[in-house]
matplotlib code that plots the C-alpha trace (Angstrom):
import matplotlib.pyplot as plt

x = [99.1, 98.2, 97.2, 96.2, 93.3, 92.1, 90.6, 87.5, 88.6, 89.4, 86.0, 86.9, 84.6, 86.6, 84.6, 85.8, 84.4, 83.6, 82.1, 78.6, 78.7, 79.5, 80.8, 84.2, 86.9, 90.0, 90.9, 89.3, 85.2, 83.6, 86.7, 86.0, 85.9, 84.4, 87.6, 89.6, 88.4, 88.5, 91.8, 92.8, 90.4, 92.5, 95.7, 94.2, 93.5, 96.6, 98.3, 96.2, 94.7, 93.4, 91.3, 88.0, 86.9, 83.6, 83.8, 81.5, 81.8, 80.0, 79.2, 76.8, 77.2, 73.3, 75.2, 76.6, 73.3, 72.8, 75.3, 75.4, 78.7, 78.4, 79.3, 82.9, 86.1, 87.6, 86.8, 89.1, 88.0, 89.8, 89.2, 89.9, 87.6, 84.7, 87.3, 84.4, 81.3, 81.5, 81.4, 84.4, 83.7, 80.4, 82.3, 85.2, 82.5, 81.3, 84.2, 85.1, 88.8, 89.4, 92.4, 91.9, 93.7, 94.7, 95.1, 97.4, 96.0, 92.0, 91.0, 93.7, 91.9, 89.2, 91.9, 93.6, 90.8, 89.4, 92.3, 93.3, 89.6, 89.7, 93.1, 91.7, 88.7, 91.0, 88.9, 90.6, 91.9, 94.9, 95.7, 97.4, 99.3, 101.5, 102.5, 103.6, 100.7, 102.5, 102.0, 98.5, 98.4, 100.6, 97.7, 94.9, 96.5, 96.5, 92.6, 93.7, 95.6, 92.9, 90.5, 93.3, 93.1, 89.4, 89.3, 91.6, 92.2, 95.1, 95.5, 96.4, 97.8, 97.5, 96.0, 95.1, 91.8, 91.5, 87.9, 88.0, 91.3, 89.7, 86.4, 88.7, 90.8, 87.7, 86.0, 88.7, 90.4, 87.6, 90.1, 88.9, 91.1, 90.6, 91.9, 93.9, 95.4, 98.4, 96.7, 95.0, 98.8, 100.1, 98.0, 98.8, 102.6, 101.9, 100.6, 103.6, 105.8, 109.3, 110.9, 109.5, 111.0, 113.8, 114.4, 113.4, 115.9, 118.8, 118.1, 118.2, 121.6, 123.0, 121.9, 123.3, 126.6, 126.8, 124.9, 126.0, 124.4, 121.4, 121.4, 119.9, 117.4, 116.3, 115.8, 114.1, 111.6, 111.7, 110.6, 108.0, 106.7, 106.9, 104.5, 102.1, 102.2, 101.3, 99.0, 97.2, 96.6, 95.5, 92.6, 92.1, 92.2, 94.5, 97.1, 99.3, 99.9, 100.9, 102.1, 102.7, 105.8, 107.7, 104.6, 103.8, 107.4, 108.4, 105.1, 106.4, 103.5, 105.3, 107.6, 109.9, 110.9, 108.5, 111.7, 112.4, 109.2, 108.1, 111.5, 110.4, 107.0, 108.2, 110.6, 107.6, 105.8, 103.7, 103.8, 104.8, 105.0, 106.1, 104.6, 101.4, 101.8, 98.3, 99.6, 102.8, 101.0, 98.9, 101.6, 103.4, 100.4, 99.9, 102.9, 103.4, 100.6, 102.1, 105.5, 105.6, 108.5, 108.7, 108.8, 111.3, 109.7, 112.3, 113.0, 115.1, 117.8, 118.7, 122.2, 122.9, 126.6, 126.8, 123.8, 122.2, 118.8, 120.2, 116.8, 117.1, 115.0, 115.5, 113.0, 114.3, 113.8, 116.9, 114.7, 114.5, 113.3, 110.3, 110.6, 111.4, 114.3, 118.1, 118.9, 121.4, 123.0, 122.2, 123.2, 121.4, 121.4, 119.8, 117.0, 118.9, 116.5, 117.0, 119.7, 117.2, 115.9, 116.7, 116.5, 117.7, 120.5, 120.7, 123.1, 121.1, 122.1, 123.6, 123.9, 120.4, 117.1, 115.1, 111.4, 110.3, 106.8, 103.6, 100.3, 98.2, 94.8, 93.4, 94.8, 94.1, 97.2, 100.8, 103.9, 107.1, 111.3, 113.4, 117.7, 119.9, 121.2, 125.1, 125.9, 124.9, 126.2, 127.7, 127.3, 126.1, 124.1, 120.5, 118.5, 120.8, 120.0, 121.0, 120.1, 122.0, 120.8, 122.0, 119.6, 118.5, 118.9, 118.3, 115.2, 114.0, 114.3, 112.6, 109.9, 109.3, 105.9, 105.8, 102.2, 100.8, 102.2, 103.1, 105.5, 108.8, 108.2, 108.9, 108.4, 111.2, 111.1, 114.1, 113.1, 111.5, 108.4, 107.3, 105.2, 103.2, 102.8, 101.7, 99.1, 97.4, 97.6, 95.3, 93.0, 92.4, 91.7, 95.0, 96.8, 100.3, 103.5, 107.0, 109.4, 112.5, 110.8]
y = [16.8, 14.8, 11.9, 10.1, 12.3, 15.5, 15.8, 18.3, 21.1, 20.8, 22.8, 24.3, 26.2, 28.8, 29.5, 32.9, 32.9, 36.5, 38.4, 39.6, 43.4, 46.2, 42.8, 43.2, 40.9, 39.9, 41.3, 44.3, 44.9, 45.8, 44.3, 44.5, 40.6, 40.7, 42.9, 40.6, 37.8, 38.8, 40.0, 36.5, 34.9, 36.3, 35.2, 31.7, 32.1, 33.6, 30.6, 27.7, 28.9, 25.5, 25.9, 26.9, 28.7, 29.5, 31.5, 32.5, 34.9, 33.5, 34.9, 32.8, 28.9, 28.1, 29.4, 26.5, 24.1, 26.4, 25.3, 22.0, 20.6, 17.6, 20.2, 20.7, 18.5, 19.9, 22.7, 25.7, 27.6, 30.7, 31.9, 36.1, 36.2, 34.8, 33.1, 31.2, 31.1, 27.4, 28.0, 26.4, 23.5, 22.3, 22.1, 20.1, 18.1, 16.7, 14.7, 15.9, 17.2, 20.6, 23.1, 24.9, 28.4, 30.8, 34.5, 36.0, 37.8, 37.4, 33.8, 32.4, 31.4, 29.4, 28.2, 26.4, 25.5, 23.7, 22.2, 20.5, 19.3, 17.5, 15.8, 14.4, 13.2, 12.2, 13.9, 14.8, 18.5, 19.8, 23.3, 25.8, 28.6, 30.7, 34.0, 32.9, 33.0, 29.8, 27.4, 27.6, 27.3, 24.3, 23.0, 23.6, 21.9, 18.4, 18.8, 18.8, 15.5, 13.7, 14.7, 13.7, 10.2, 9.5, 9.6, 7.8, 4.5, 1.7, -1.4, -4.2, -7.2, -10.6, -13.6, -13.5, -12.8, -8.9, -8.4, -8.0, -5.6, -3.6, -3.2, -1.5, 0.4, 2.0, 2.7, 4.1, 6.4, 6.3, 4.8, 2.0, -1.0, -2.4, -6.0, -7.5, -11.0, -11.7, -13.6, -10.0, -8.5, -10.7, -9.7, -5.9, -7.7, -9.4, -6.1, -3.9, -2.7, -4.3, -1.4, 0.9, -1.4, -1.4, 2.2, 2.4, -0.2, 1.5, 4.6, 2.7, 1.3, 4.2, 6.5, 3.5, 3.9, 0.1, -3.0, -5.8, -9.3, -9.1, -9.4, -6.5, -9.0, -9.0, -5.4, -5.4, -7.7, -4.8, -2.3, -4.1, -4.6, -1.4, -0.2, -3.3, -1.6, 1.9, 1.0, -1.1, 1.8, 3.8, 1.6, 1.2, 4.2, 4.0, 6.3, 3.9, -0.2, -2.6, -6.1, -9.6, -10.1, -12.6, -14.8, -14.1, -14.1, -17.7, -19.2, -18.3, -16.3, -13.6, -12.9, -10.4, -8.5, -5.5, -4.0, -1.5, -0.8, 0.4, 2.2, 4.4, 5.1, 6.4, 8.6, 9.8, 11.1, 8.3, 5.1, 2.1, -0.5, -4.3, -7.0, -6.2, -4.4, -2.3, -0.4, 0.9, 1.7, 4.2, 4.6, 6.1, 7.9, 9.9, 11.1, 11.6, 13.6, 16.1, 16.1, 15.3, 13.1, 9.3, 7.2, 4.5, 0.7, -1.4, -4.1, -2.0, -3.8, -2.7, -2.2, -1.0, -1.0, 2.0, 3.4, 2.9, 1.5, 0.2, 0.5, -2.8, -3.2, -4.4, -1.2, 2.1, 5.7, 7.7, 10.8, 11.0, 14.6, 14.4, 14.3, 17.1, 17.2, 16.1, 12.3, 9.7, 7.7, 3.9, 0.0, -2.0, -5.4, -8.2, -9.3, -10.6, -13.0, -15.9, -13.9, -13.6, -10.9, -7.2, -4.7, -1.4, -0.3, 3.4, 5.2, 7.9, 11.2, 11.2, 14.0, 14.2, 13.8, 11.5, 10.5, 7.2, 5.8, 2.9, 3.1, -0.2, 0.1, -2.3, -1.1, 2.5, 3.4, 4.8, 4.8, 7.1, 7.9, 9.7, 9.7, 11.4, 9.3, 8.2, 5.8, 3.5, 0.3, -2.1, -6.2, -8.7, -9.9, -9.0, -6.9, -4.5, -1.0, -0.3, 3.2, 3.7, 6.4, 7.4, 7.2, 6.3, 3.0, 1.2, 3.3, 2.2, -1.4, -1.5, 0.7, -2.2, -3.2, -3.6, -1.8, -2.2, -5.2, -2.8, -5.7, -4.9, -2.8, 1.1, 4.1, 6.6, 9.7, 12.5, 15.6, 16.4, 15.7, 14.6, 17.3, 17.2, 13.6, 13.1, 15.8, 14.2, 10.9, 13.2, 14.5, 10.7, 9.5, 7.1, 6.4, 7.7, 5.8, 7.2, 4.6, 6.9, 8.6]
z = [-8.1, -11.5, -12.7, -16.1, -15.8, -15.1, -11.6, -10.4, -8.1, -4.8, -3.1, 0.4, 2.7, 4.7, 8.2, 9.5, 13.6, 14.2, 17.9, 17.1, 17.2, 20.6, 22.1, 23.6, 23.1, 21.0, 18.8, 19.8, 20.1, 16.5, 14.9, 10.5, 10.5, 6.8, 6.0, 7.6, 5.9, 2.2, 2.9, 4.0, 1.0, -1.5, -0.5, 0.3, -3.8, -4.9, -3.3, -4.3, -7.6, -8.3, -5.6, -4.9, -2.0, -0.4, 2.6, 5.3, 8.5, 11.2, 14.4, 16.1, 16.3, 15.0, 11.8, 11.4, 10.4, 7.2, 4.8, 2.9, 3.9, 1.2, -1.2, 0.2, 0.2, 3.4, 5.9, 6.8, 10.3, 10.6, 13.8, 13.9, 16.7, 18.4, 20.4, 22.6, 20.8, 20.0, 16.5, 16.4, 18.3, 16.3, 12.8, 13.8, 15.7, 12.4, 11.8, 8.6, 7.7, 8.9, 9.2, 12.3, 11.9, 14.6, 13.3, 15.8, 18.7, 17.3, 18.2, 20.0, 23.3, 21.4, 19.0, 21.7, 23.5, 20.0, 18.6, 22.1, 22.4, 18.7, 19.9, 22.6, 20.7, 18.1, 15.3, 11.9, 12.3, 11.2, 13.9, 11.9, 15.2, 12.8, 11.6, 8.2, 5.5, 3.6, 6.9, 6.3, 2.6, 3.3, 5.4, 3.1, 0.4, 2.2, 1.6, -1.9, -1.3, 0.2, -3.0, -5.4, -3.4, -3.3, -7.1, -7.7, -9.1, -8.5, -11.0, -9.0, -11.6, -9.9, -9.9, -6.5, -4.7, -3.4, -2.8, 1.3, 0.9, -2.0, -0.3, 3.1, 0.6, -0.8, 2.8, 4.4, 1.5, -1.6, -3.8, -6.4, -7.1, -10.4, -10.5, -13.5, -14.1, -15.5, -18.9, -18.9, -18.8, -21.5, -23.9, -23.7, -23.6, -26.9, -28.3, -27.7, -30.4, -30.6, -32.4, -30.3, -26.9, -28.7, -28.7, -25.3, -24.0, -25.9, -23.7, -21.0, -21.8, -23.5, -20.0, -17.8, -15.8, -17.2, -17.5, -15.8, -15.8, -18.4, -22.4, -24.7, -25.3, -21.7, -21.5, -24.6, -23.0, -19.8, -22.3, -23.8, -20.3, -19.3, -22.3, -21.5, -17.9, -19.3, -21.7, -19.3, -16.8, -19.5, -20.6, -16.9, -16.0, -13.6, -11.3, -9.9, -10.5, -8.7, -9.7, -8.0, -9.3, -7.9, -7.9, -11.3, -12.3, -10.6, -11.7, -15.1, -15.6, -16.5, -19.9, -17.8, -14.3, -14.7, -12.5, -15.2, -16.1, -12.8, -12.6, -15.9, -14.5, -11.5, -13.4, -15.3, -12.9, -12.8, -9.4, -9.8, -7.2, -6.7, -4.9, -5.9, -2.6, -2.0, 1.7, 0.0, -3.5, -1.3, 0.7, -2.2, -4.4, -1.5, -1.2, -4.8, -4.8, -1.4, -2.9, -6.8, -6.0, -6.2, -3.3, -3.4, -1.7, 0.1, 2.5, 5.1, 6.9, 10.5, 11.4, 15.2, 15.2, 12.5, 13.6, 9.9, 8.3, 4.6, 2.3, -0.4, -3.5, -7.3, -8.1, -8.0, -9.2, -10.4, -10.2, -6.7, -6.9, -8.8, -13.1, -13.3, -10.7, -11.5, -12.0, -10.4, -11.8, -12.2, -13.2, -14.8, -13.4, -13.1, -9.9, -7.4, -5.6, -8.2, -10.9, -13.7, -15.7, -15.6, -12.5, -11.5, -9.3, -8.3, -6.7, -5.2, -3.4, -0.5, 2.6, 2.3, 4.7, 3.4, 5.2, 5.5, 5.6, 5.7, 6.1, 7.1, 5.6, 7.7, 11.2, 10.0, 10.8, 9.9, 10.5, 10.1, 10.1, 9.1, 8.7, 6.6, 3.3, 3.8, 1.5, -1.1, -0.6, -2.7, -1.6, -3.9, -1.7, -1.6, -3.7, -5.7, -4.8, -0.8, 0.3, 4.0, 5.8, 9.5, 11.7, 15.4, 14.1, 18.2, 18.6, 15.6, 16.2, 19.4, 17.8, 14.4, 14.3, 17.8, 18.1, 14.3, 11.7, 8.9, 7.6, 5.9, 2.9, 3.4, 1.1, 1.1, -0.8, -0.2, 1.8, 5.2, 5.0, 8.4, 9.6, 6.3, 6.3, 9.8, 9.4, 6.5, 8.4, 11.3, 8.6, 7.2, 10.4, 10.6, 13.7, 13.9, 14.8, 14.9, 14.9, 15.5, 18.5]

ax = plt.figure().add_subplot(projection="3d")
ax.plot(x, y, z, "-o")
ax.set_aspect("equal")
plt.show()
């Protein structure tokens, strides 16, 4: 989890429900619950070290009024026993995002009995039934997704008005959009250093299976966009951008595709998204923020009769595994809508699960797929990347949009990552729509 800069810890208050003494009961009467819990403290620390963690053992639900919630991101309520004292029950009450944990054979009854309660009143709690120690550390780190999100900040370049969508983007998940028109753009364009463009569009070309339609000129102009992109979240002090492109670009209010620039962002580390397209941006900083990987927008294409969903963009990571991770390789080519400029195409891996995602901001909701990746398609027709993944392709058709209009973008990123995904849509409070099921 990272952005342009440094974030404050994620704060988490670890509730440990406990029977009052010489009461009987699981796991046994006079249980060492304060034992228990500092045993459990410290390998909540050792596996989240970026973490801070205030715990409490509570044995009587009045408990519960004498701590400052404000102070914490997220809530943890480990129940080792005290399985019906309601302790449980008042916290998750709140409404704030909690991982309800079951230790084996200690609170189980009351764990059930809570987590199937919050369902039902669809609060957002994450329930945690497992034996393996790494389950719930993978739960208590979504808290630390959620924090990553509310402080952060998304530069959105277009000319258009976005006050009413910025406004719901900062209720719902605390993120700030910082508008920025394409005059503003320009400058930083104007400002960039050739030689330095130069340099980076002869790695472009030099790393390239081949280039295709556009000149070394035109990818020149890519690069200097791409450093007008970064330097423009830097000075806004931004984690992800988006960009109106084809607007922009067919206004001719734009010196060049920002393809390859969001393409080298992405590879960074960094998210970059087209469209000016604020529901996938999110879409896709979230995720980058679970995974460390890059999600990949598209305009998916159904096809039935090979049971596939092809994913098509001009914008595409070759790092599909994070910056880090191993590279694919790619063409450089130019967008396909109207033959112009300079995009990407890349020929990602295949034989692998890949997860498949949108959230709505204004329907508070999201929705979900997965396949495994088969092929990458060649067919000069449409945008030039085509991811083609196998899927319950008839399932998912019947299933598109039918309850919320998410539109056509999705964000793809390589790995299952369903479970983890739909959980933090529970702890934000989002509805939850698998299209595949």
């Amino acid at each position: 989890m990272s952005g342009w800069r440094e974030k404050s810890p994620v704060r988490i208050s670890v509730v440990f429900t406990c029977n009052e003494p010489d009461r009987p009961g699981w796991p046994y009467i006079n249980y060492d619950c304060e034992g228990r819990a500092e045993e459990i403290i410290k390998i909540l620390r050792r596996g989240l070290p970026n973490f801070e963690f205030t715990h409490y053992v509570f044995r009587y639900k009045d408990e519960v009024d004498q701590v400052d919630w404000e102070r914490f991101d997220g809530i943890v309520v480990y129940m080792i026993s005290g399985m019906w004292r309601g302790i449980a029950e008042k916290i998750i009450e709140m409404g704030r995002p909690t991982i309800l944990i079951d230790d084996l054979y200690g609170g189980s009854g009351g764990f059930l009995r809570t987590f199937s309660m919050a369902k039902r009143k669809n609060l957002p709690v994450v329930g945690v039934a497992s034996s393996n120690m790494n389950d719930a550390i993978d739960a208590i780190r979504l808290l630390g997704v959620i924090k990553m999100l509310k402080s952060s900040r998304i530069l959105d370049i277009t000319d258009k008005d976005i006050s009413n969508i910025s406004k719901e983007i900062k209720d719902t998940f605390g993120i700030q959009i910082i508008k920025m028109t394409s005059d503003e753009l320009n400058s930083y364009y104007k400002k960039t250093d050739e030689a330095e463009a130069e340099k980076i569009a002869d790695k472009w070309i030099r790393e390239a299976l081949k280039v295709v339609e556009p000149t070394r000129e035109e990818i020149v102009r890519s690069a200097r966009m791409y450093l007008a992109l970064k330097r423009a979240m830097q000075d806004s002090d931004a984690d992800a951008v988006t960009i109106d492109c084809l607007n922009l670009y067919y206004g001719g209010k734009l010196p060049a595709y920002p393809c390859l620039a969001l393409f080298q962002l992405n590879n960074e580390g960094s998210t970059g998204v087209c469209e000016a397209d604020l529901n996938s941006t999110i879409t896709q900083l979230m995720m980058r923020y679970l995974t460390g990987r890059p999600g990949y927008v598209s305009d998916p294409v159904i096809d039935t009769a090979s049971n596939q969903i092809i994913y098509v963009h001009c914008v595409a990571s070759n790092r599909v595994y994070g910056p880090n991770g191993l590279s694919n390789p790619y063409i450089i080519r130019s967008h396909s809508e109207d033959r112009k400029g300079a995009a990407v195409q890349s020929l990602m891996p295949l034989g692998e699960t890949v997860t498949t995602l949108r959230i709505n901001v204004e329907a508070k909701a999201m929705c979900i797929h997965q396949g495994i990746t088969v092929a990458n398609i060649e067919d000069d027709r449409a945008c030039r990347t085509k991811l083609a993944a196998e899927t319950d392709a008839e399932r998912i058709l019947e299933n598109w949009n039918a309850e919320v209009d998410f539109g056509w973008h999705r964000v793809t990123l390589y790995g299952d990552w369903r479970r983890q995904a739909i959980n933090l849509a529970r702890l934000l409070g989002l509805k939850i729509i698998e299209e595949d099921r």
